[in-house]
N, C-alpha and C positions, 0 to 999 in steps of 0.2 A: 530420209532426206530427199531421194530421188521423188518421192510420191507426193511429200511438201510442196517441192517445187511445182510438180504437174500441177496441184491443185489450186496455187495460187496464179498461173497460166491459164485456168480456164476461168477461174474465177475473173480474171481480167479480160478477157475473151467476153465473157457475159454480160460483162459492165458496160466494156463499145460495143456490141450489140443492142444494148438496151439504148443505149444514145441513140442508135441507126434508127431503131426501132420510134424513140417518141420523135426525131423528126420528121421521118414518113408520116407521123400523125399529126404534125402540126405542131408538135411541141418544141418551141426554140430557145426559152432560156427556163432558168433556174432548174437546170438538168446533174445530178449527182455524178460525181467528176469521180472515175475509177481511182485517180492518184488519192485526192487530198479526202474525197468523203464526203466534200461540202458540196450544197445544190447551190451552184455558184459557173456549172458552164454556160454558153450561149451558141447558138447554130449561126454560123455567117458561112454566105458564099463567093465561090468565084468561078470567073469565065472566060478564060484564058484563049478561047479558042470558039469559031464558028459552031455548034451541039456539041461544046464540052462544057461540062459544069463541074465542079469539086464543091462538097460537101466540107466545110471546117467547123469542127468543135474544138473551143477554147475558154480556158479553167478560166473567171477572173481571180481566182484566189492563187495558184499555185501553176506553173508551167508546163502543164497538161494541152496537148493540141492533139487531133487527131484529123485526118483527112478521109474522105470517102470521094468516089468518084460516081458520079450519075450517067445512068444510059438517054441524056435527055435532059431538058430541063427540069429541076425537081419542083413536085406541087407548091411547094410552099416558099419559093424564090420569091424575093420580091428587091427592086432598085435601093430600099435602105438598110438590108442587110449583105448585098454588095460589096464586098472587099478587093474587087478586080484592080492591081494596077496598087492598091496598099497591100502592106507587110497582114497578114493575116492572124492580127491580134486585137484586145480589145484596149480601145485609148484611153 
């Protein structure tokens, strides 16, 4: 039981890492959402603060969200994925 659980924790460990991972490369949507299964996330950001950026992954299928925070602006920011100032989901 105890070994189930571990291994379903890292397997979801792997998952957002795999998100971290295709957006470091450029990759922003139809990314495989740990919860639901579906390639149904998208990468939006925000920038709360003078060199703070936050990384958002959000399911369109299902209420999956995950935040990362950047040391910097991330390469692949741009004005229309933007979500500073909105609720950090997709409309």
């Amino acid at each position: 039981m105890i070994e189930d659980n571990f291994q379903r924790r890292v397997a979801d460990v792997q998952a957002r890492l795999l998100l971290i991972q295709a957006a470091s490369e450029g990759k922003l949507d139809d990314l495989r959402c740990p919860k639901c299964k579906c390639m149904t996330v998208s990468v939006y950001f925000t920038h709360p603060a003078n060199e703070e950026y936050h990384t958002w992954f959000i399911c369109n299928n299902c209420d999956f969200s995950m935040r990362s925070q950047n040391k910097g602006k991330p390469e692949f920011y741009s004005l229309e994925r933007d979500r500073t100032g909105k609720k950090p989901s997709v409309a």
